[in-house]
GUPAKOL-982547 format. One record per residue (C-alpha): x, y, z. Coordinates in pm, whole numbers, plus 50000, padded with zeros to 5 digits. Example, Ala and Ser with C-alpha at 12.3 -4.5 7.8 and 13.67 -1.06 7.14 Angstrom:
BEGIN
      xx      yy      zz
   51230   49550   50780
   51367   49894   50714
***
This chain:
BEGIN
      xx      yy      zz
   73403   50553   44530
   73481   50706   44854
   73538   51057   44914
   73921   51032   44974
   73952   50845   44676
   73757   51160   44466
   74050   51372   44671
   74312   51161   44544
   74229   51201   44193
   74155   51526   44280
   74521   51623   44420
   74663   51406   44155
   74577   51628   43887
   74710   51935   44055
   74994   51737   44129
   75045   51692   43744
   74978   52059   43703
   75215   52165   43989
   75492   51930   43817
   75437   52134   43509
   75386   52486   43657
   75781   52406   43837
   75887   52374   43472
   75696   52682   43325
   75862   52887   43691
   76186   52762   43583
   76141   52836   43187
   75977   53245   43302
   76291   53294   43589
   76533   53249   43344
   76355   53431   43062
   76357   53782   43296
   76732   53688   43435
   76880   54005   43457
   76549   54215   43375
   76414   54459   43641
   76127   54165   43655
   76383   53931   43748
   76375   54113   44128
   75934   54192   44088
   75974   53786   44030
   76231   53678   44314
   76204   53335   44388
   75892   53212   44242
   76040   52907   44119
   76208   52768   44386
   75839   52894   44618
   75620   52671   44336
   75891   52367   44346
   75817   52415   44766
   75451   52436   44735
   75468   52133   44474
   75669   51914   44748
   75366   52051   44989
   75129   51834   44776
   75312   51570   44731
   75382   51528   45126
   74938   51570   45134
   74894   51327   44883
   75130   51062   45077
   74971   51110   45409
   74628   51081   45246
   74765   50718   45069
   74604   50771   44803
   74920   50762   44549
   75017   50910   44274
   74880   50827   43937
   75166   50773   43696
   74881   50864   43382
   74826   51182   43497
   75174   51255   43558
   75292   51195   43243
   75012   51379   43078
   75105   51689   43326
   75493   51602   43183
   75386   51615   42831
   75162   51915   42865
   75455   52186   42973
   75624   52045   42652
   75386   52084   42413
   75311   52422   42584
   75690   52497   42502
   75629   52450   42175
   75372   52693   42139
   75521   53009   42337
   75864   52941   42128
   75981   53269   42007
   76064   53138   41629
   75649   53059   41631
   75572   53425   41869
   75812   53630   41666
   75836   53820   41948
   76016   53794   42286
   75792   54001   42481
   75496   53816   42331
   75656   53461   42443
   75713   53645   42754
   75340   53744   42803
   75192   53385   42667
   75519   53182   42949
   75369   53431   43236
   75015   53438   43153
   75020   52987   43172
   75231   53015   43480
   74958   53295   43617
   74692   53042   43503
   74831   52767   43717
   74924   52950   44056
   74550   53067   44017
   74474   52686   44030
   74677   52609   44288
   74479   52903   44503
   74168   52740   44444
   74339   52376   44547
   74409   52539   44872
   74066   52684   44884
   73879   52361   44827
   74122   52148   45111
   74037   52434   45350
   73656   52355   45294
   73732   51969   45402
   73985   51976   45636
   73730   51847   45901
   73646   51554   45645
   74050   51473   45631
   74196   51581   45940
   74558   51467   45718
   74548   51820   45552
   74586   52014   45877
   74930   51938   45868
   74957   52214   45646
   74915   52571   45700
   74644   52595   45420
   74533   52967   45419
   74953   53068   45452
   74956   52888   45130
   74658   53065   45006
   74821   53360   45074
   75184   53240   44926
   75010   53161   44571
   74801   53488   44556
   75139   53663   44655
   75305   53459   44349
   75032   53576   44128
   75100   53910   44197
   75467   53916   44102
   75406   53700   43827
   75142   53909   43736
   75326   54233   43689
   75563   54017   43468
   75291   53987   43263
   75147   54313   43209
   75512   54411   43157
   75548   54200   42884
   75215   54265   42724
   75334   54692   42699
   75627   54597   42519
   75428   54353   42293
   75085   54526   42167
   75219   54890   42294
   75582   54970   42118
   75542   55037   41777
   75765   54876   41526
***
């Protein structure tokens, strides 16, 4: 196996993740509409749907395709994830709150390290200087940040307001 095709299946699964971290943006944006984290948030969603059209652009000038397995299974895991941060199993909508941001915070933290790792082989695949990778280093630790505070907003009203 060559080492473009280890970076294929390597970008394919954060390909599946980014799929499913758009969702999870998408699901946290319009959980804080209207909140004073709605503005902390700003776009996040709409940056993560950018930076997942990023990868996709990398993976097609690599050639190395998309795997429609690990799509799916990316598909099926922000459903199942859902499921579990639903309020009627929480209880609490500052607890589904936390667990939504905390998976979202997960996954922009993976996409930081994707960027990380291309930046170490960009001379090995001259294809991934097309993109600005430490801007985009910088973009997803900036997400993490607002989603981040999110977070830690959530988790005060969860374990810290008494009943």
């Amino acid at each position: 196996m060559s080492a473009t095709d280890r970076l294929g299946i390597y970008l394919n699964d954060h390909l599946a993740g980014a799929s499913a971290g758009v969702e999870m943006a998408r699901r946290l944006q319009e959980a804080v509409q209207g909140d004073p984290a709605a503005e902390v948030l700003g776009p996040v969603a709409t940056e993560i749907e950018e930076d997942l059209e990023t990868l996709r652009r990398l993976v097609e000038s690599l050639g190395v395709g998309k795997n429609p397995v690990k799509q799916a299974a990316g598909w099926l895991t922000e459903k199942v994830h859902r499921l579990g941060v639903d309020e009627r199993l929480t209880r609490s909508p500052d607890l589904t709150l936390l667990l939504q941001a905390e998976s979202l915070s997960l996954g922009i933290e993976g996409k930081l390290a994707l960027w990380l790792a291309l930046m170490e082989v960009v001379s090995a695949h001259p294809q991934l200087s097309a993109v600005d990778l430490p801007a985009m280093a910088e973009r997803a630790r900036n997400q993490r940040r607002r989603v981040e505070a999110v977070r830690l907003g959530a988790a005060r009203r969860a374990f810290a307001t008494v009943d």
